[in-house]
C-alpha positions, -999 to 999 in steps of 0.1 A, spaced: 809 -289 215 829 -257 215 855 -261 250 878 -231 251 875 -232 286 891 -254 313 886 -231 356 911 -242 385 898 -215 404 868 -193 417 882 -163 401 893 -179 365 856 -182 366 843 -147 375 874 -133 346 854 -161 322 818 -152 328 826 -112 324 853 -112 300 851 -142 277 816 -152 272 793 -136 240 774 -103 248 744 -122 239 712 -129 261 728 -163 283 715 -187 302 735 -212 327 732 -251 334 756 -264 360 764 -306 357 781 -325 377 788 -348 349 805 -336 316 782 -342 279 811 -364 273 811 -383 301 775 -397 291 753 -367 304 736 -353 272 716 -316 277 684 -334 270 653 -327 292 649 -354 324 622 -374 301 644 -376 272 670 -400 293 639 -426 294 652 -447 266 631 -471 266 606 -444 251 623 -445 216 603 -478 212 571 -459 208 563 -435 179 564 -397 178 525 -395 184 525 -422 213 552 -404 235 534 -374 227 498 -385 240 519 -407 267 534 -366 278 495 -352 282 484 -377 300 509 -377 325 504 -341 329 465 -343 331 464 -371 357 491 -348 373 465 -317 374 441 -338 384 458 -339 418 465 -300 418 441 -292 435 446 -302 470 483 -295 469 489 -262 458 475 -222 461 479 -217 425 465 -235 399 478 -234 363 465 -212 340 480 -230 310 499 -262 302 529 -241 305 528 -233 340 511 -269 350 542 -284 332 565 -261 351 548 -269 384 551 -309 377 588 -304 362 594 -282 396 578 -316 418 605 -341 397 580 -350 372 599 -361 341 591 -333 312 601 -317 278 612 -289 303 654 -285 313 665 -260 338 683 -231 334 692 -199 350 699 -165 343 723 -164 371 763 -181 366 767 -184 400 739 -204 409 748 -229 380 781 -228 393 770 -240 425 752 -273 407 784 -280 385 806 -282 420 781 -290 450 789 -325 443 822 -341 433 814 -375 408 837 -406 406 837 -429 379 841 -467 373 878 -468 393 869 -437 421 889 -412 406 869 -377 413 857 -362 381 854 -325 362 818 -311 360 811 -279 338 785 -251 334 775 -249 303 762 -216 287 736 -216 264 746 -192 233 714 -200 204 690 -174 217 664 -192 215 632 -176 215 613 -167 250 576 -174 257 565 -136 265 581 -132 224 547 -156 216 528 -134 238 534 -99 225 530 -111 193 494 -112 198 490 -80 210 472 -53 187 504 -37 170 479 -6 169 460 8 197 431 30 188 436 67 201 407 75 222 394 110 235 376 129 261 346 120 248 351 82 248 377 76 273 377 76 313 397 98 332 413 80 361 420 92 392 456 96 407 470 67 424 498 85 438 523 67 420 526 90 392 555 106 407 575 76 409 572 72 371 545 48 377 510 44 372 493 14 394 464 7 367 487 4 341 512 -18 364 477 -41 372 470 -43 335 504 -50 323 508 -78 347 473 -92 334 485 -90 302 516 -113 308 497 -138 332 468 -141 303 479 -127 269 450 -107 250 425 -127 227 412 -95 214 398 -103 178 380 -70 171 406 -44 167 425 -34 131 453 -33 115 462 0 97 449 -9 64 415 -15 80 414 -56 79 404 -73 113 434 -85 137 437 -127 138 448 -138 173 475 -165 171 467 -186 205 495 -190 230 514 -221 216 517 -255 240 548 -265 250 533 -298 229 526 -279 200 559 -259 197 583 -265 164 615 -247 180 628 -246 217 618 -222 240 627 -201 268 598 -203 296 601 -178 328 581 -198 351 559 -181 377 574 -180 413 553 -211 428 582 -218 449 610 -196 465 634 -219 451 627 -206 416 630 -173 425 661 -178 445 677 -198 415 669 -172 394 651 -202 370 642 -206 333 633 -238 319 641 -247 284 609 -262 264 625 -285 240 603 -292 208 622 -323 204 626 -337 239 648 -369 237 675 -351 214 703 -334 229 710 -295 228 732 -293 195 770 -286 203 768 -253 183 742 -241 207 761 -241 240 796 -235 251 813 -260 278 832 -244 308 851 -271 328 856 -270 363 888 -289 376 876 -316 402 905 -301 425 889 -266 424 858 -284 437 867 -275 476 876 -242 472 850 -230 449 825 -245 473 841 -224 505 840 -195 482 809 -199 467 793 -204 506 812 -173 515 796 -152 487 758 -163 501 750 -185 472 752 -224 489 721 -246 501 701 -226 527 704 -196 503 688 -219 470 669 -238 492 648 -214 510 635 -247 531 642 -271 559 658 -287 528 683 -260 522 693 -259 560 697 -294 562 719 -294 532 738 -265 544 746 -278 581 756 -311 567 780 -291 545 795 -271 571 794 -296 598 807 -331 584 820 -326 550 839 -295 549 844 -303 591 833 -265 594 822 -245 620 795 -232 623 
C-alpha cells in the first residue's frame, strides 16, 4: 500500500487532504490500527475467520439468513422499514450486525476523528500510529445501477396528451415541487418501466436493482438517514462483492497519524465541532464527550 504520507500535526493534515490527495471522487476510513499492524480494510464479517471453512455458497446463504431473521425483528424497532436488501443491510450493519458492508465517509475530518479518538498500545504498552486511509478506485455508486434503468429516451408529450400543472410557487426559486417529489421517488424506488423505446423502435429491458449478494464489483451505497449519526458522519458504506478479502493496496492510499499528534489533534479536532456529541447526536455522544473533557483530557467544561 502506497504511504507517502506520515501527519505530526492537525495542520500537515488539512495541507494533505487539500493539496496532496488525487482530484478524484474520495472517500475516508479512519483506524485506529494500521493494515500492517494486522487490521486489513475488510468488511466486519470478513474478520470471522473461522468462516473460510465453509464454501462460497454456504457463507453466502449463511449472509441472507442472518439478514432475514434480522428483518424479521424490524418491525417493532424501527419507523422505517427497508425497501430493499440494501437498505435492510445498511440498517443491520448500522445496529453492529456483522455485513459485506465497511464504512466510509465523504468527510476527512470525521475519519480523522476515528483514526485519533483512541490511542492503541501493543504487546509491550508502547502507544501506536493509526491512519485514514483514502479510498482512490472509484468504485462504482449504487444510484450509477439505478439511472441505468431509467428510459434513456422520454417521449415528448403535447397539449393534447399531457396535464398542465398548476404552480407550486416554487418555480421562482428554480424549483418545481412535483418534479422534486418525483425525483426523490425515483431514487428511493428506481423505475421498472418495461413499455417505453429505444430510438430504433425496440422495447426497453429493465435491468433489476442488483443485491448487495448478487454484485460482481464493490460498491458505493449512500445509505438513507435512519439515524442522525449517519447523517452527521457524513456516511457511505462500501458493498464488497468479495467480503472476507481485503481492499487491494492499489486501491487506497495510507495517511499516518503520529501517536504523539494524538492529543493535539483531538483538542483541535473538538475545537473545530467535529468530536463525540457532534457524531453522536445521542446520550451516547454526550457521554462520550464529557468523559473526554472531564477525565481524560482533565478539561473543563
Amino acid at each position: 500500500m502506497s504511504t507517502p504520507f506520515e501527519i505530526e500535526s492537525f495542520e500537515e493534515y488539512l495541507k494533505t487532504v487539500r493539496d496532496e490527495l488525487p482530484q478524484s471522487r474520495k472517500y475516508f476510513r479512519g483506524q485506529t490500527k494500521l493494515v500492517s499492524d494486522g487490521y486489513a480494510l475488510k468488511p466486519s464479517i470478513g474478520r470471522y475467520t473461522h468462516l473460510l471453512n465453509k464454501s462460497f455458497a454456504e457463507r453466502d446463504e449463511l449472509e441472507r439468513e442472518v439478514l432475514d431473521v434480522f428483518r424479521n425483528h424490524l418491525v417493532t424497532h424501527v419507523q422505517h422499514l427497508p425497501r430493499s436488501e440494501w437498505e435492510a443491510l445498511a440498517i443491520a450493519q448500522h445496529h453492529g450486525l456483522p455485513t459485506r458492508f465497511m464504512d466510509w465517509t465523504t468527510n476527512p475530518l470525521v475519519a480523522l476523528y476515528f483514526a485519533v479518538r483512541e490511542t492503541k498500545t501493543d504487546d509491550e504498552d508502547k502507544p501506536m500510529n493509526s491512519a485514514v486511509y483514502v479510498l482512490i478506485s472509484d468504485p462504482p455508486r449504487y444510484t450509477d445501477f439505478n439511472r441505468r434503468e431509467r428510459t434513456a429516451v422520454k417521449p415528448v408529450g403535447d397539449l393534447a396528451t399531457t396535464r398542465v400543472r398548476e404552480t407550486s410557487g416554487y418555480e421562482e426559486f428554480g424549483v418545481d415541487e412535483l418534479d422534486s417529489e418525483e425525483h426523490a421517488k425515483e431514487l428511493a424506488e428506481p423505475s421498472q418501466v418495461s413499455d417505453q423505446e429505444e430510438p430504433n423502435g425496440e422495447p426497453v429491458s429493465p435491468t433489476p436493482v442488483t443485491s448487495p449478494f448478487e454484485i460482481n464489483e464493490n460498491v458505493i451505497y449512500h445509505p438513507p438517514h435512519i439515524s442522525p449519526r449517519l447523517r452527521a458522519q457524513d456516511s457511505v458504506l462500501l458493498a464488497h462483492h468479495q467480503p472476507f478479502e481485503a481492499l487491494e493496496e492499489r486501491d487506497c492510499l495510507e495517511i499516518i497519524i503520529r501517536h504523539d499528534a494524538h492529543d493535539d489533534i483531538r483538542r483541535r479536532l473538538d475545537q473545530y465541532g467535529v468530536f463525540d456529541r457532534q457524531l453522536f447526536p445521542d446520550l451516547d455522544g454526550i457521554a462520550k464527550w464529557l468523559r473526554y473533557r472531564v477525565f481524560e483530557s482533565k478539561g473543563t467544561l
